[in-house]
ZAMARGU-4260 file (C-alpha; in steps of 0.2 Angstrom, whole numbers, plus 5000, padded with zeros to 4 digits):
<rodrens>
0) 5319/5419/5586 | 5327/5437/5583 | 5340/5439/5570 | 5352/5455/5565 | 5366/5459/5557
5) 5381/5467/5566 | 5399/5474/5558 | 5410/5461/5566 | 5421/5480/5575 | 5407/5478/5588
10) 5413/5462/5594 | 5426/5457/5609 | 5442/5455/5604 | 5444/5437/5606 | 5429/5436/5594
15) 5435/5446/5581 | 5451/5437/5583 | 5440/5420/5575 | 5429/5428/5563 | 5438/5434/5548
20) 5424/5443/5540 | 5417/5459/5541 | 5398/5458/5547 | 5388/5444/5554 | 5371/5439/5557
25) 5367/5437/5577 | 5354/5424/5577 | 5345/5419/5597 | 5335/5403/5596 | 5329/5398/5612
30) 5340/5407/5624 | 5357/5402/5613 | 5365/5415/5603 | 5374/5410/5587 | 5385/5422/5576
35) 5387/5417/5558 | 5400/5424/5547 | 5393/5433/5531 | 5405/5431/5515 | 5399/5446/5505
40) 5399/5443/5484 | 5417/5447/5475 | 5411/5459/5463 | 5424/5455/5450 | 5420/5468/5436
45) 5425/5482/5450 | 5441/5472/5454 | 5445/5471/5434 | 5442/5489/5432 | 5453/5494/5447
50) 5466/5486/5439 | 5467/5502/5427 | 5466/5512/5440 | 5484/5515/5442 | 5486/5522/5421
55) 5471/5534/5423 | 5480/5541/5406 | 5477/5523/5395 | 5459/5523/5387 | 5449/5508/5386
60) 5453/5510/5367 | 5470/5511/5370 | 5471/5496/5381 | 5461/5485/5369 | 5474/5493/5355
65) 5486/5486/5365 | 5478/5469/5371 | 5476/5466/5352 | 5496/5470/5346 | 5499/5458/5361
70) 5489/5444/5352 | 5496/5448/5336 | 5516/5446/5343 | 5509/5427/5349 | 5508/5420/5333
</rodrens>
């Protein structure tokens, strides 16, 4: 049994068409080749910080200033 993993760019067209993901692990047992997706981790802390990205002016400070004046206009 061999096994690597490819970015799924170096597949045919009709393949790629199938497989939503961007790499996959090529396995070959016994003459068949199989091609498993690979679902890589969400890495959510980088997604919640790109969310400031676009006010590269507002601190964290004064995000939480203003994450803490929103609480207080809720009561």
């Amino acid at each position: 049994m061999t096994e690597s993993i490819m970015n799924t760019n170096a597949l045919p067209e009709i393949l790629l068409k199938l497989i939503t993901t961007d790499k996959v692990r090529v396995m070959e047992i016994d003459g068949e080749i199989r091609l498993i997706p690979l679902q890589e981790p969400i890495d959510y802390i980088a997604k919640l910080r790109g969310s400031l990205a676009a006010y590269p002016e507002m601190s964290i400070d004064k995000f939480l200033a203003r994450k803490h004046a929103d609480k207080e206009l809720d009561r």
